[in-house]
C-alpha positions as CSV (number, residue, x, y, z in Angstrom):
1,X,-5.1,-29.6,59.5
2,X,-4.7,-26.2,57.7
3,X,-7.0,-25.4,54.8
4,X,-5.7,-23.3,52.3
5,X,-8.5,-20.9,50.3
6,X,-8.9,-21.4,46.4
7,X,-8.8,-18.7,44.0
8,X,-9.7,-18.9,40.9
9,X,-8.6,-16.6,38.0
10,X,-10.2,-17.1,34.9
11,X,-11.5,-20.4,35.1
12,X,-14.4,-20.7,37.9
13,X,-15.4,-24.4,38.7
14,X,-19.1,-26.3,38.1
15,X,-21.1,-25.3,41.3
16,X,-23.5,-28.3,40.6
17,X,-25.7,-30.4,37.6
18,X,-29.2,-31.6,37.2
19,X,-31.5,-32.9,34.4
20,X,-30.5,-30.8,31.1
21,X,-28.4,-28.2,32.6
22,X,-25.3,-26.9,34.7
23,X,-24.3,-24.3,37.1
24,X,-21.1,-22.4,36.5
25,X,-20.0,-19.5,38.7
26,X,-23.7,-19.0,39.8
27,X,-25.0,-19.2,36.8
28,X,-27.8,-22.0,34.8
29,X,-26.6,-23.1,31.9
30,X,-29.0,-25.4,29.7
31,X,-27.7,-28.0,27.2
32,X,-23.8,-29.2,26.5
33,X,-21.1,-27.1,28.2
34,X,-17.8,-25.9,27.6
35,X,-15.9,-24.6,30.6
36,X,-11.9,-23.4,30.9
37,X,-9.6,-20.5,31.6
38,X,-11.6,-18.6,29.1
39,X,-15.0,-18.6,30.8
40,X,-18.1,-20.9,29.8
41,X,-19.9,-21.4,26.6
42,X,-22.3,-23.6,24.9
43,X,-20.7,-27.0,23.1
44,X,-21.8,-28.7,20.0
45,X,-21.8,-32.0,21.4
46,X,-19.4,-34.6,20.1
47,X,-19.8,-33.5,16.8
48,X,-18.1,-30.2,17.9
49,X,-14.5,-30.9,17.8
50,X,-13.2,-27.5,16.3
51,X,-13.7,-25.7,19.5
52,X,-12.1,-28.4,21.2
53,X,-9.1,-28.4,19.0
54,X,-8.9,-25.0,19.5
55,X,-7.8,-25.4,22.9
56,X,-4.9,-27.1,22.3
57,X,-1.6,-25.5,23.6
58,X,-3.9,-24.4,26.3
59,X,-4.8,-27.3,28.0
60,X,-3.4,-29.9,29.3
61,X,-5.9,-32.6,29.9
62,X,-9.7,-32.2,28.5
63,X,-12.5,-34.2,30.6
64,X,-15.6,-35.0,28.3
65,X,-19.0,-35.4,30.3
66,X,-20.6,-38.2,28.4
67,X,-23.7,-37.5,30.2
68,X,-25.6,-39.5,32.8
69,X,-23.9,-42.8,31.2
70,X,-20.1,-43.3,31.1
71,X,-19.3,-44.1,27.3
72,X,-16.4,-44.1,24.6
73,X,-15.2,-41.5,22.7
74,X,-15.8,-42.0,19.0
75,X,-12.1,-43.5,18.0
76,X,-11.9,-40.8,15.3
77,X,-12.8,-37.9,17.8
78,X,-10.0,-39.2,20.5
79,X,-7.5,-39.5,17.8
80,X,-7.9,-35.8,16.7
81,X,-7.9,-34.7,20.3
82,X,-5.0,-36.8,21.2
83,X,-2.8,-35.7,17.8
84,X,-3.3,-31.6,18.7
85,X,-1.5,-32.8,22.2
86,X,-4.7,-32.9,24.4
87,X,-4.7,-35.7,26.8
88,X,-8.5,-37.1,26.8
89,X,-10.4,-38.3,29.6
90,X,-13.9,-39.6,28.9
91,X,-16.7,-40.3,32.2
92,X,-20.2,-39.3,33.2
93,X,-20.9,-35.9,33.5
94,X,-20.9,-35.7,37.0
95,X,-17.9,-37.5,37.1
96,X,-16.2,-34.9,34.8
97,X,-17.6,-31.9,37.0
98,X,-16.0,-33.2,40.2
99,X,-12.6,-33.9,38.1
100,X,-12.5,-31.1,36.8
101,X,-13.2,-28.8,39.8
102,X,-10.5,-30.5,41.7
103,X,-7.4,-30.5,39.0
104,X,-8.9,-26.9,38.4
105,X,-8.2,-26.5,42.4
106,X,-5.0,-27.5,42.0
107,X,-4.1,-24.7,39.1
108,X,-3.7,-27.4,36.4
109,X,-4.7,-26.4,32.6
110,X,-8.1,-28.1,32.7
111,X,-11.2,-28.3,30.4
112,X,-14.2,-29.6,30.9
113,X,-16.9,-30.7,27.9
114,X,-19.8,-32.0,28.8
115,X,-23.1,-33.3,28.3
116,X,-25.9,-32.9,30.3
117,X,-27.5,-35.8,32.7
């Protein structure tokens, strides 16, 4: 088997999760996180959807954490996401942490939103 090592460029992948916060690249990060080729920031939640539609052009598919449940996107927030030309993919957060770091692996034009467990 030959192993190939990953490098990322802008975008650095979720190192790991726990109750009420996130580590990207090292780093603690308490509350809802925002995380693609631009770095890391803090996210407004679901309410928050201009800095998601912001991304649009950038990304190609978004992964939304919903936390330590999986649930639905409000059908209002999906529609807005889906209408810029982001494809939407709504799990658990950890679900949308090990996505995400593996399409990110892969070079693709990910985001990841996401609530804390």
């Amino acid at each position: 088997m030959r192993l190939n090592e990953i490098t990322y460029t802008n975008a650095v992948p979720v190192d790991g999760y726990g109750p009420g916060f996130f580590r990207v690249g090292g780093v603690a990060h308490e509350g809802p996180l925002l995380v693609w080729d631009r770095g890391r920031a803090d996210w407004g939640g679901l309410d928050d959807v201009e800095t998601l539609l912001s991304m649009a052009g950038t990304v190609d598919v978004l992964f939304i954490g919903t936390g330590a449940e999986t649930a639905h996107l409000p059908a209002g927030l999906r529609a807005q996401l889906e209408e810029a030309g982001l494809g939407v993919d709504a799990m658990n957060s950890p679900s949308a942490c090990r996505t995400y770091n593996v399409l990110l692996s892969e070079g693709r034009r990910v985001a990841l939103a996401a609530l804390p467990v």
